[in-house]
ZAVEX-574344 format. One record per residue: z, x, y of N, C-alpha, C in turn; residue in three letters. Coordinates in pm, 1 decimal, always signed. Example, Ala and Ser with C-alpha at 12.3 -4.5 7.8 and 13.67 -1.06 7.14 Angstrom:
! residues 2
+780.0 +1319.0 -569.0 +780.0 +1230.0 -450.0 +780.0 +1320.0 -330.0 ALA
+708.0 +1285.0 -225.0 +714.0 +1367.0 -106.0 +787.0 +1290.0 +3.0 SER
This chain:
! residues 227
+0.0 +84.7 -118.8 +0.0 +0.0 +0.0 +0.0 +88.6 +124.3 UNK
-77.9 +67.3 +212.0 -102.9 +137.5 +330.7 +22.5 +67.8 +446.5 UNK
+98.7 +176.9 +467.7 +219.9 +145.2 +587.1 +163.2 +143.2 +710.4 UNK
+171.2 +44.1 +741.0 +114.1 -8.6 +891.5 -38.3 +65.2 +920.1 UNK
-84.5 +8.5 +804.5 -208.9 +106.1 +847.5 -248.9 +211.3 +713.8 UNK
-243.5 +337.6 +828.2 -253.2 +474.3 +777.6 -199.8 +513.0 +876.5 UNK
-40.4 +531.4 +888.0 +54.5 +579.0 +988.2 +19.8 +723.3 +1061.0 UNK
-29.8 +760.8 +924.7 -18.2 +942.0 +927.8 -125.7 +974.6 +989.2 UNK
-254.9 +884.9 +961.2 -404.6 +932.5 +985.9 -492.8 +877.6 +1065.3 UNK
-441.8 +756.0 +1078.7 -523.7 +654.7 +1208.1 -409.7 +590.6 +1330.1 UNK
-437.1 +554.8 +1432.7 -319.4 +472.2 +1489.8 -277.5 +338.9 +1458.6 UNK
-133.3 +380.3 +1422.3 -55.2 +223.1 +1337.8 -109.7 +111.5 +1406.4 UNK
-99.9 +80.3 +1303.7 -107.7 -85.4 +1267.9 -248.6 -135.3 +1390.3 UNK
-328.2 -78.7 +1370.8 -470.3 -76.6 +1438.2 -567.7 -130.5 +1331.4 UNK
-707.4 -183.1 +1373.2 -781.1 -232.2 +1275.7 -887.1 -130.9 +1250.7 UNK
-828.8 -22.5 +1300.8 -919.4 +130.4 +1234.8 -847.3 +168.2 +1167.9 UNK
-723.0 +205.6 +1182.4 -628.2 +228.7 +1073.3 -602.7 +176.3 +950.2 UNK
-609.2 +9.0 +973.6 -654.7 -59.2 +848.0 -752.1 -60.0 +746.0 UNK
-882.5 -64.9 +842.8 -1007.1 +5.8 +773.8 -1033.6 +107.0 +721.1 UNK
-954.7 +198.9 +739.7 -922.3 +331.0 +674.3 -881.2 +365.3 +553.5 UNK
-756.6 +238.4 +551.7 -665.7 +305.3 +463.7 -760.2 +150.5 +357.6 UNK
-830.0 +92.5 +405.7 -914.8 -15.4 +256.5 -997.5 +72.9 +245.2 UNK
-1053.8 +158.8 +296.1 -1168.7 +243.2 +227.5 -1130.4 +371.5 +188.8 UNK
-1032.0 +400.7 +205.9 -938.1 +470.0 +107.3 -888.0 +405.2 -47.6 UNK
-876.2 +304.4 -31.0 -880.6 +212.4 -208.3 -765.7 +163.5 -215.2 UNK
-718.0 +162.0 -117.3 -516.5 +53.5 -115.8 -574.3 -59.6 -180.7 UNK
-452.9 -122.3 -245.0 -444.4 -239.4 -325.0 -389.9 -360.0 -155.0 UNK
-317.4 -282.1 -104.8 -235.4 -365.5 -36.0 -250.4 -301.9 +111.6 UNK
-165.8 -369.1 +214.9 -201.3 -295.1 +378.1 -3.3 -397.5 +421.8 UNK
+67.4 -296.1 +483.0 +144.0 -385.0 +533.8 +147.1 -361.4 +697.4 UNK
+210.7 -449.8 +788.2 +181.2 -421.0 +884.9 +299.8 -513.0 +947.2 UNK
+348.9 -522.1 +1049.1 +477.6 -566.4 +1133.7 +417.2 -655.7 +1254.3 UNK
+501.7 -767.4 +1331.7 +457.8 -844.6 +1396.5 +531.8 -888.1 +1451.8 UNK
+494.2 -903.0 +1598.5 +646.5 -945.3 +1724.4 +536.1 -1108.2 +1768.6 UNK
+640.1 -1212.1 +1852.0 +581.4 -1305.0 +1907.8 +533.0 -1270.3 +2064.5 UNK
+457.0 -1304.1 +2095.0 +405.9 -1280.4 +2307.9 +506.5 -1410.2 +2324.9 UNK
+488.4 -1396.4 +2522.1 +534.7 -1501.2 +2557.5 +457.9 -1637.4 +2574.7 UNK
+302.1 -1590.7 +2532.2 +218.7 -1770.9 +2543.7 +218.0 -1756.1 +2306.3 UNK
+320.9 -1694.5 +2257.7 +364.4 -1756.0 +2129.1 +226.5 -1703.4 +1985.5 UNK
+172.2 -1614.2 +2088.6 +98.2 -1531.1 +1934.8 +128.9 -1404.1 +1909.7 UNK
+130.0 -1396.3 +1797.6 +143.9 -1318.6 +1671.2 +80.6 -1178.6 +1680.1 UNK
+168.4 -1063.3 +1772.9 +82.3 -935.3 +1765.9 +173.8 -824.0 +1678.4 UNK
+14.7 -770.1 +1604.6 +54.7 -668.8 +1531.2 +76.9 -500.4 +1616.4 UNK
+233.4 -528.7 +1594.0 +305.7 -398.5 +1647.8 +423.4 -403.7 +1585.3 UNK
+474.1 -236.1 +1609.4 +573.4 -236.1 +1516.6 +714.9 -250.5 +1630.6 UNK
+726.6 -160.2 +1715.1 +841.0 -144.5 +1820.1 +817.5 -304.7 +1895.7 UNK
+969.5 -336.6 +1922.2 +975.7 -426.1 +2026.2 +976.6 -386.5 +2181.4 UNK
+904.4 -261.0 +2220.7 +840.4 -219.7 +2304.8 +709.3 -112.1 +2262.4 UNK
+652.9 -98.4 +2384.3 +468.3 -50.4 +2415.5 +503.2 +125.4 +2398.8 UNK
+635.1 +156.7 +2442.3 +581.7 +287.9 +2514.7 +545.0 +383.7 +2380.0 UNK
+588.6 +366.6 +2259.3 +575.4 +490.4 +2144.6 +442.5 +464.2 +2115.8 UNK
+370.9 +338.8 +2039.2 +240.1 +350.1 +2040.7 +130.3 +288.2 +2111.4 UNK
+157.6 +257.1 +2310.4 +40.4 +253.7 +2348.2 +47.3 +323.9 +2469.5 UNK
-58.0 +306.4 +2543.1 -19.0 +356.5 +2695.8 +26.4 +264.9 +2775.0 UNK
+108.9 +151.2 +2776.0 +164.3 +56.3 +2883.3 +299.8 +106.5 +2826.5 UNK
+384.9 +34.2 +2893.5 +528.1 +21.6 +2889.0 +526.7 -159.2 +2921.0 UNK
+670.4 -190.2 +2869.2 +715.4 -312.9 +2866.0 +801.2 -411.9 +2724.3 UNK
+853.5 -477.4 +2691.8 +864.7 -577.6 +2630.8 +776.7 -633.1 +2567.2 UNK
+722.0 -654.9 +2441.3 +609.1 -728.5 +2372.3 +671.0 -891.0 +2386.9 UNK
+801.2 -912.2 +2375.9 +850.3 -1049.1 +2379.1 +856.7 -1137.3 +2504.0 UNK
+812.5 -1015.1 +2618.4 +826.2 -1068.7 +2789.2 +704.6 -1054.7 +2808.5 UNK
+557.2 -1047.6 +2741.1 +428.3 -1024.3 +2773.1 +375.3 -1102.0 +2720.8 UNK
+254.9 -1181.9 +2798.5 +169.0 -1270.6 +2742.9 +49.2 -1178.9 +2616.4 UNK
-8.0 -1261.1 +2565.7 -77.7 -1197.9 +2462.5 -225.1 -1112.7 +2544.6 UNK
-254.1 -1129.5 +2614.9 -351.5 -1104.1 +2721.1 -301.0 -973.0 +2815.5 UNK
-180.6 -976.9 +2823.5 -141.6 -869.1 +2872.9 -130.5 -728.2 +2783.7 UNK
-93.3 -781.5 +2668.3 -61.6 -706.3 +2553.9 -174.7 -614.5 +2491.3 UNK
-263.2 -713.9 +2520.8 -454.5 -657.6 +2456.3 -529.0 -575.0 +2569.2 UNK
-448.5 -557.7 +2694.4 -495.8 -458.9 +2773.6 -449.5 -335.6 +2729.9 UNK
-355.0 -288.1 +2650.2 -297.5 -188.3 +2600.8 -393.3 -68.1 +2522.9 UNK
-369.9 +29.1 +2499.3 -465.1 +99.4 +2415.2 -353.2 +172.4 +2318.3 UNK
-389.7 +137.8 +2213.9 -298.2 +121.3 +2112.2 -340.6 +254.9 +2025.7 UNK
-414.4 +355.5 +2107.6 -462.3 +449.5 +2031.5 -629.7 +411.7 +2018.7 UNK
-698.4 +589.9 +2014.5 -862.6 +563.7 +1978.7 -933.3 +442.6 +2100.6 UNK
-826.7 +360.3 +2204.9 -929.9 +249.6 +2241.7 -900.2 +121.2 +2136.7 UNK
-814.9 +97.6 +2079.4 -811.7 -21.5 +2003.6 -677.6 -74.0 +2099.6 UNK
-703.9 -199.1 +2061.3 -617.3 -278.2 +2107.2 -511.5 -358.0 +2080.8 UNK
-405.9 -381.4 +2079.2 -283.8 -452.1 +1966.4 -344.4 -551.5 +1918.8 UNK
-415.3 -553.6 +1748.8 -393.1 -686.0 +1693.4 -332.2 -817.8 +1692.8 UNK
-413.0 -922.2 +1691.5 -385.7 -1053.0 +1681.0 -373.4 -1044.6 +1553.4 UNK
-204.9 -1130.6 +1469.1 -205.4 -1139.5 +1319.7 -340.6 -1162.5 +1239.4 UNK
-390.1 -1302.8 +1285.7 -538.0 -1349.5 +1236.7 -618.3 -1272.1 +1207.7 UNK
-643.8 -1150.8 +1329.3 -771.7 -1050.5 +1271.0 -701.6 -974.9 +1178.9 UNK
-621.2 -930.0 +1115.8 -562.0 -869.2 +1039.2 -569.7 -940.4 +888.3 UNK
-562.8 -1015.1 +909.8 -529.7 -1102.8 +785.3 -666.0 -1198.3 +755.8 UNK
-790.1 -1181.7 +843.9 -930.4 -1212.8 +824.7 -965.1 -1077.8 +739.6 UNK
-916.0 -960.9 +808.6 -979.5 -807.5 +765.9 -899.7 -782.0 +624.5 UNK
-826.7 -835.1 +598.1 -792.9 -776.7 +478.1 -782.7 -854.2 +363.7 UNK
-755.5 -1017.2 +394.6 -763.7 -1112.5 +237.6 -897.0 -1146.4 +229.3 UNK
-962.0 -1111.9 +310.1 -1114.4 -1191.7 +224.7 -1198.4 -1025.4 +206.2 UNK
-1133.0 -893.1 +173.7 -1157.3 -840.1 +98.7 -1058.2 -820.9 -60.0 UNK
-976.7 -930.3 -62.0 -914.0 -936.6 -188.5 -772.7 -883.8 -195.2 UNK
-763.4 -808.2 -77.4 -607.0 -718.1 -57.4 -510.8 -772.0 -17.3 UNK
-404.8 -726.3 -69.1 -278.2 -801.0 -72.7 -212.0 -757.8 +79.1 UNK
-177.9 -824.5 +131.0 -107.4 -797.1 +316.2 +33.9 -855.3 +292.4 UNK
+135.5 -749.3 +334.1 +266.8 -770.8 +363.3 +268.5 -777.8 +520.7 UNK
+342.4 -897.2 +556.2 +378.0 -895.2 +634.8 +516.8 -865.3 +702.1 UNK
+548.3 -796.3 +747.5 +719.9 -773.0 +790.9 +742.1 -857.4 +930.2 UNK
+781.1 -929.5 +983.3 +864.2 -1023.6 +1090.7 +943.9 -956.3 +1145.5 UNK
+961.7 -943.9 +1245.7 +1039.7 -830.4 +1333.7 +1088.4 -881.9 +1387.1 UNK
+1086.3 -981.1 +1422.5 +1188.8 -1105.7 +1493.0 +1184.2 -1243.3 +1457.1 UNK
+1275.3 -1294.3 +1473.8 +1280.1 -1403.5 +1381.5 +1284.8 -1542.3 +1479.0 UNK
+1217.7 -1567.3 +1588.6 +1149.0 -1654.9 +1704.5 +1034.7 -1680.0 +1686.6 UNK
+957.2 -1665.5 +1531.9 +834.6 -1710.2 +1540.0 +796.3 -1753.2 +1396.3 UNK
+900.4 -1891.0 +1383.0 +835.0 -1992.8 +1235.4 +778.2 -2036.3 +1280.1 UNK
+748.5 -2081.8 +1354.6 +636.8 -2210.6 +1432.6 +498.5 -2152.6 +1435.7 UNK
+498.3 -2042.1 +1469.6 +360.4 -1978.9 +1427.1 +310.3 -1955.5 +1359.7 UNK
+412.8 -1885.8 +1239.9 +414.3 -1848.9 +1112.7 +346.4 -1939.9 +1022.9 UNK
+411.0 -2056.6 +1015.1 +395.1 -2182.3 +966.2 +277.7 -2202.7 +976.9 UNK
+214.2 -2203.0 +1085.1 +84.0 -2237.3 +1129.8 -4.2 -2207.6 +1080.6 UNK
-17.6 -2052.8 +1056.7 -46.6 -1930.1 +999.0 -116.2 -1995.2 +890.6 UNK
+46.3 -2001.8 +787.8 +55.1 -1902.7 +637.5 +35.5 -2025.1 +589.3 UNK
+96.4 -2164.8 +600.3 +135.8 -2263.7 +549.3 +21.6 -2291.2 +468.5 UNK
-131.6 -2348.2 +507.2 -191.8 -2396.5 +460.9 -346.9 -2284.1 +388.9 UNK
-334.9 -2169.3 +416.2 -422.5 -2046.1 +401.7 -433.5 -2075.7 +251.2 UNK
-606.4 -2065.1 +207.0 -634.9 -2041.0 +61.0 -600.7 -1867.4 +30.8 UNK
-511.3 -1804.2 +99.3 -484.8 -1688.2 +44.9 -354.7 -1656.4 +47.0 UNK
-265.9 -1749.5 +10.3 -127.9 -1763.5 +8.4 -73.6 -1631.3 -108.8 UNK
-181.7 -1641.9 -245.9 -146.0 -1566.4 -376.9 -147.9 -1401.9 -291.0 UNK
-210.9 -1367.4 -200.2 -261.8 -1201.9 -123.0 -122.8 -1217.0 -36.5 UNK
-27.7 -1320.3 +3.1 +38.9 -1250.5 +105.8 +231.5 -1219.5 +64.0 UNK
+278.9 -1140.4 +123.0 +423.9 -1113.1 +114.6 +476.3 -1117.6 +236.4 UNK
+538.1 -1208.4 +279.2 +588.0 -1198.2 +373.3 +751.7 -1108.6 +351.4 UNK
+779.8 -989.4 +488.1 +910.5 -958.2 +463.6 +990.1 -965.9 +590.9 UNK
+1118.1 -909.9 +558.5 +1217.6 -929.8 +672.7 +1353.4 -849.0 +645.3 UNK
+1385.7 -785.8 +719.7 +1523.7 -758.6 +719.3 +1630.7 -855.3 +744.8 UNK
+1592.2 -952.7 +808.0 +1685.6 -1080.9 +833.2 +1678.5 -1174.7 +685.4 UNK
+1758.6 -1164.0 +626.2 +1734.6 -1199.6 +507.2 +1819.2 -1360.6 +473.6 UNK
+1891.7 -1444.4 +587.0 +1887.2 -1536.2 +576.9 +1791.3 -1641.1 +684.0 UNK
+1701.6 -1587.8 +729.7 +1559.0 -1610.7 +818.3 +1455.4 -1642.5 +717.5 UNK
+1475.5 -1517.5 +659.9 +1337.4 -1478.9 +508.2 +1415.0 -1611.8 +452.1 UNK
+1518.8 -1647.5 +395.7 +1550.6 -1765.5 +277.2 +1471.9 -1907.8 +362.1 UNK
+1502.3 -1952.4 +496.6 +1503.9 -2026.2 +525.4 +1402.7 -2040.8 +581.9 UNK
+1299.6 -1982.4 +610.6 +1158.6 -1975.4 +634.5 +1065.2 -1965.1 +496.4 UNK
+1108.4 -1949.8 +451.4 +1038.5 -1877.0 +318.5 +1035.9 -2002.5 +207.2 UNK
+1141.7 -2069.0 +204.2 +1163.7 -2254.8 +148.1 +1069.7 -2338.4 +220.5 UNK
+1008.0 -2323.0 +297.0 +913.5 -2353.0 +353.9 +755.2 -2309.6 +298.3 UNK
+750.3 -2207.4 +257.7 +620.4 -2140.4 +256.3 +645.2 -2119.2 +93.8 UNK
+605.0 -2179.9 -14.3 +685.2 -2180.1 -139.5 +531.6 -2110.2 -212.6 UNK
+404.8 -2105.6 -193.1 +299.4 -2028.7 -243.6 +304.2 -1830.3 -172.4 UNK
+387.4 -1874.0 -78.5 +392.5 -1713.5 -57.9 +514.3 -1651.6 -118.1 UNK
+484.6 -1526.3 -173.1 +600.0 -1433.6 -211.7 +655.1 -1324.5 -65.5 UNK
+795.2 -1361.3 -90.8 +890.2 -1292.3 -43.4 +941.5 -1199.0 -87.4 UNK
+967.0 -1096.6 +29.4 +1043.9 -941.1 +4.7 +1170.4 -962.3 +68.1 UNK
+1270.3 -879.3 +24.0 +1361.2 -880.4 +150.7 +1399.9 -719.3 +119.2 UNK
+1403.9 -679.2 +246.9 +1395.5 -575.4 +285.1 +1576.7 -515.9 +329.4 UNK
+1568.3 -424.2 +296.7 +1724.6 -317.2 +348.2 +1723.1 -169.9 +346.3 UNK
+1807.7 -107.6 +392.4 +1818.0 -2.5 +404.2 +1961.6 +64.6 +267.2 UNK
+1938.5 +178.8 +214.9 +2033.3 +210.4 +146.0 +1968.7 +91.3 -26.1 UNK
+2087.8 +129.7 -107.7 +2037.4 +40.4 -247.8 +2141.3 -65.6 -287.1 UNK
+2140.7 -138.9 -306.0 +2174.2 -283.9 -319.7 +2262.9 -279.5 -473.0 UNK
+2408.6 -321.4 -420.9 +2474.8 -313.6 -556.9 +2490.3 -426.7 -709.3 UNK
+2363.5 -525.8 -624.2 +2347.7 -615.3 -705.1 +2193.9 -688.4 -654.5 UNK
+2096.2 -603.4 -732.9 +1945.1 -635.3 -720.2 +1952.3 -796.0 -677.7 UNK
+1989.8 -838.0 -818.1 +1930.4 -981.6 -834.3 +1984.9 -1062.4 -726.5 UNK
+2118.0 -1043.8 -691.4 +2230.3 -1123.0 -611.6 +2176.2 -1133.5 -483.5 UNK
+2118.4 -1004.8 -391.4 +2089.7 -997.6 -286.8 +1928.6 -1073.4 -283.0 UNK
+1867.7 -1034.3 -365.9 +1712.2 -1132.3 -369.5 +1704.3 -1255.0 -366.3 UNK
+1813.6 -1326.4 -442.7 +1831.8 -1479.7 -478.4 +1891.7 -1559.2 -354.4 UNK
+1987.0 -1458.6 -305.8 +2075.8 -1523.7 -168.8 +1966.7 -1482.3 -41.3 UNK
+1827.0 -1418.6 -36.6 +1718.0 -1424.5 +44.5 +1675.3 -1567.6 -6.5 UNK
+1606.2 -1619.3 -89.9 +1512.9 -1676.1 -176.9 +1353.0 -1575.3 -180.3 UNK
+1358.5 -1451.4 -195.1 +1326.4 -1318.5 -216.9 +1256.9 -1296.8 -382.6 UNK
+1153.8 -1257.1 -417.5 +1095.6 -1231.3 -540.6 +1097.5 -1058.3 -526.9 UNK
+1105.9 -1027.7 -460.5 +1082.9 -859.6 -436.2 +1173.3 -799.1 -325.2 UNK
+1192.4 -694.2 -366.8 +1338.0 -612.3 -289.6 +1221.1 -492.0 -241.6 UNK
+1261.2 -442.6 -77.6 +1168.8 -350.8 -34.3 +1249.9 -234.8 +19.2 UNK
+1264.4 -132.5 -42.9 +1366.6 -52.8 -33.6 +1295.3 +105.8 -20.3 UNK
+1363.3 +171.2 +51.1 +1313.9 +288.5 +124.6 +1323.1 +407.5 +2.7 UNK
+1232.1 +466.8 -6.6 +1191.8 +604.9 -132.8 +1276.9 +695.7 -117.9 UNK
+1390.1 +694.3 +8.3 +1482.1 +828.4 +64.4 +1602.9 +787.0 -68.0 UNK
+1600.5 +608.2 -81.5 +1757.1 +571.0 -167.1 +1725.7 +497.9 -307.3 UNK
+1608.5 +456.3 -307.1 +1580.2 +362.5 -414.7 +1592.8 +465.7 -550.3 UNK
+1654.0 +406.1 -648.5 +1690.1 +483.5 -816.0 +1646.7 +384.7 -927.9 UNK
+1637.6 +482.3 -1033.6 +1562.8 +382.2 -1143.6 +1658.8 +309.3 -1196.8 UNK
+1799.6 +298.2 -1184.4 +1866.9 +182.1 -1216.6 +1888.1 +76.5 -1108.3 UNK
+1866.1 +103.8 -1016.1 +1841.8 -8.0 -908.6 +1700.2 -85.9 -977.9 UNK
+1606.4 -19.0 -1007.6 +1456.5 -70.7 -1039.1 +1447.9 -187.5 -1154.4 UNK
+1543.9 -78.0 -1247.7 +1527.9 -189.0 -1399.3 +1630.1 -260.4 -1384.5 UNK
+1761.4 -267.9 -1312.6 +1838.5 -424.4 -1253.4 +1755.3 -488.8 -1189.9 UNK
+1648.7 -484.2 -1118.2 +1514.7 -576.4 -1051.0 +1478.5 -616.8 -1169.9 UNK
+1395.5 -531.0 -1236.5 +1312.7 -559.4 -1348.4 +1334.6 -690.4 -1415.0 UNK
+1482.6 -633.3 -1488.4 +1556.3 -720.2 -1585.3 +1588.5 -879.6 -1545.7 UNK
+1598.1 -840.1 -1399.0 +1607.0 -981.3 -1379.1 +1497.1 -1070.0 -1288.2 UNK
+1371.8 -1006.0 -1307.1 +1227.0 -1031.9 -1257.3 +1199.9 -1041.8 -1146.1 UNK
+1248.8 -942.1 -1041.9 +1217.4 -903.3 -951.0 +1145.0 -765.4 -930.6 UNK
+1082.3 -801.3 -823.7 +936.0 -714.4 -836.5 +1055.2 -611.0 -708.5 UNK
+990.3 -477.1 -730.4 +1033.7 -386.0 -600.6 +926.2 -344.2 -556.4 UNK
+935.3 -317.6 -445.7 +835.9 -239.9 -371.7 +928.8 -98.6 -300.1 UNK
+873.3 +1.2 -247.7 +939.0 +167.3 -203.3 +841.4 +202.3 -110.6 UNK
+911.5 +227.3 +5.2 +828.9 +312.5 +136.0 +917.8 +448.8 +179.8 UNK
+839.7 +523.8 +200.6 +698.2 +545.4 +177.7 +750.8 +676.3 +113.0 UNK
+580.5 +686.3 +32.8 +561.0 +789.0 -14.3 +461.4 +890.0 +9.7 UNK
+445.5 +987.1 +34.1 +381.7 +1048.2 +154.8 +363.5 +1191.7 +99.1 UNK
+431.3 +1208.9 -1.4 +404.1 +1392.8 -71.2 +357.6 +1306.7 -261.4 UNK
+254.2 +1393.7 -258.2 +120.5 +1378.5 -401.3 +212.4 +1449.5 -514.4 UNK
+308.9 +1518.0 -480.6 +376.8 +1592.6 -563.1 +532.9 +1506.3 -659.3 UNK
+534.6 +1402.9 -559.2 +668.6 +1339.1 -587.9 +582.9 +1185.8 -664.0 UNK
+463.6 +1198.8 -671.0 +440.5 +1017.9 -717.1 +491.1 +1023.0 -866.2 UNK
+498.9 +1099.3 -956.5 +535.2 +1072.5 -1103.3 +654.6 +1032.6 -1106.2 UNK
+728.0 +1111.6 -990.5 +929.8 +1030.0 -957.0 +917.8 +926.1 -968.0 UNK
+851.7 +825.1 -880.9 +848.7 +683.6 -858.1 +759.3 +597.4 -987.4 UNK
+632.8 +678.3 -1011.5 +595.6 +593.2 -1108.0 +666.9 +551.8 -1211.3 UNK
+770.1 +706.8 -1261.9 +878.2 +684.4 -1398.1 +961.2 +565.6 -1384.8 UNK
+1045.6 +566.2 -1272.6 +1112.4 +484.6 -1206.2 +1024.3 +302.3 -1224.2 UNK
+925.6 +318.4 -1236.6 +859.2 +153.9 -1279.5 +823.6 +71.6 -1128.4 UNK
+817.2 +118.8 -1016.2 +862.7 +35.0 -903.2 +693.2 -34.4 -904.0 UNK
+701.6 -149.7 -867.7 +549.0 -240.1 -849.0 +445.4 -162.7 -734.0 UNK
+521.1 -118.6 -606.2 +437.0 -133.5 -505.6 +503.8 -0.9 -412.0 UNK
+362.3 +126.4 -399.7 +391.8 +237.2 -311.5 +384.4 +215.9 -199.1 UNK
+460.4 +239.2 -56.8 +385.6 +250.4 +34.5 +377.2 +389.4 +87.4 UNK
+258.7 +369.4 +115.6 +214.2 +583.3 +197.6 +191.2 +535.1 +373.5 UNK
+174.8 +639.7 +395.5 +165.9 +652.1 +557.3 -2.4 +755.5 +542.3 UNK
+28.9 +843.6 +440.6 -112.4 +919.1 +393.9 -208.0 +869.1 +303.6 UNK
-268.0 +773.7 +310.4 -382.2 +701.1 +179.9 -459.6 +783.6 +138.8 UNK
-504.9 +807.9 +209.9 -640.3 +925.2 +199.4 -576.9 +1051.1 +65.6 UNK
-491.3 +1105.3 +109.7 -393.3 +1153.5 -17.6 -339.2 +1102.0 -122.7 UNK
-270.1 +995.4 -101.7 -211.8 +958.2 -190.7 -306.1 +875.3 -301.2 UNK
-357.8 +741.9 -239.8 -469.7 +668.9 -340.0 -534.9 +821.5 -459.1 UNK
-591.5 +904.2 -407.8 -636.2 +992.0 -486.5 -600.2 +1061.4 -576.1 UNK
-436.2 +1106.7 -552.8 -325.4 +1136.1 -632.3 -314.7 +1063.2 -732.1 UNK
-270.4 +879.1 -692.6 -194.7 +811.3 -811.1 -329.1 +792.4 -894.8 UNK
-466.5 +766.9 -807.9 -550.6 +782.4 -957.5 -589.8 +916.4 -1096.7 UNK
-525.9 +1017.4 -1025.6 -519.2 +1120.0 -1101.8 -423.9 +1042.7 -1266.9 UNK
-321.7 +1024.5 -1185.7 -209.2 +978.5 -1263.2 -225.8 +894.0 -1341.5 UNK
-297.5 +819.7 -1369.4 -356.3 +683.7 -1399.2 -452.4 +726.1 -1529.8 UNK
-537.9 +830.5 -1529.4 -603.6 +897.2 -1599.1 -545.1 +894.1 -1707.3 UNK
């Protein structure tokens, strides 16, 4: 799965970056999303401009129009969710979405609710009673719930999301954290992975879903592995 992109190699969460990391051979693309103040859906990761564009400001105090004057890197411009999710399920790829704030079911809804590509999407969240209660709503999409550090009870923390998949960082995630998922049929996903040398760690480990920041490397790696 390509982390916001191709973090490492194109500018995040851009629709060159995206394009990159699908023609690199990702299965998947995840990417993060704040609300504007006229209530659409832009793909960025910070709840401010200044790390990846040249404006400064608030994404939550900016109209969406203001936001697309930005240069988000290369000359691209902060994604609208829609083009993101035109560019990547009707080439078959699976799109995580992460929610970065939790002021935008109403859009969401709008979104995801009725899409013939409900089976391609994951929605995630660190707000993990947001994810339950948004997510009872959206019952064809699969849910992640996301944390930092490893969870002393896989199943417990997924179920009290309403969560099918736990998204847990490659610095803490262990293979008995994995097969307590497993065992109790939850899917994991691990970000990121970013050195070609460490993928057999994680593959042993069983986890469903890599994310890299390097595609271009990595895709090429795990098909070695695969061999």
């Amino acid at each position: 799965m390509g982390h916001r992109g191709a973090r490492f190699e194109r500018p995040e969460n851009t629709l060159i970056g995206i394009e990159h990391a699908l023609e690199c051979g990702v299965d998947g693309i995840e990417i993060d999303i704040h609300a504007s103040t006229d209530r659409r859906l832009m793909v960025i990761h910070d709840p401010t401009l200044e790390r990846t564009t040249n404006m400064q400001g608030e994404v939550s105090k900016m109209t969406s129009q203001e936001l697309r004057k930005a240069d988000a890197g290369q000359g691209q411009e902060i994604p609208y969710l829609e083009e993101v999710m035109e560019l990547v399920l009707q080439k078959g790829r699976v799109l995580f979405i992460e929610a970065k704030g939790i002021d935008m079911e109403k859009e969401l809804m709008k979104l995801l609710k009725d899409t013939k590509y409900s089976s391609q999407i994951i929605l995630k969240c660190f707000h993990h009673r947001w994810l339950k209660e948004v997510g009872s709503k959206l019952p064809k999409i699969k849910k992640a719930a996301l944390m930092n550090g490893v969870p002393a009870d896989p199943k417990g923390l997924a179920e009290s999301a309403g969560a099918q998949m736990l998204s847990l960082s490659a610095q803490t995630i262990d293979q008995t954290c994995v097969e307590m998922a497993h065992a109790a049929g939850i899917e994991v996903c691990t970000w990121n992975v970013n050195e070609a040398e460490k993928l057999n760690e994680y593959l042993a480990m069983g986890v469903d879903w890599l994310g890299t920041d390097r595609p271009s490397e990595i895709v090429p790696a795990l098909a070695k592995t695969r061999v």
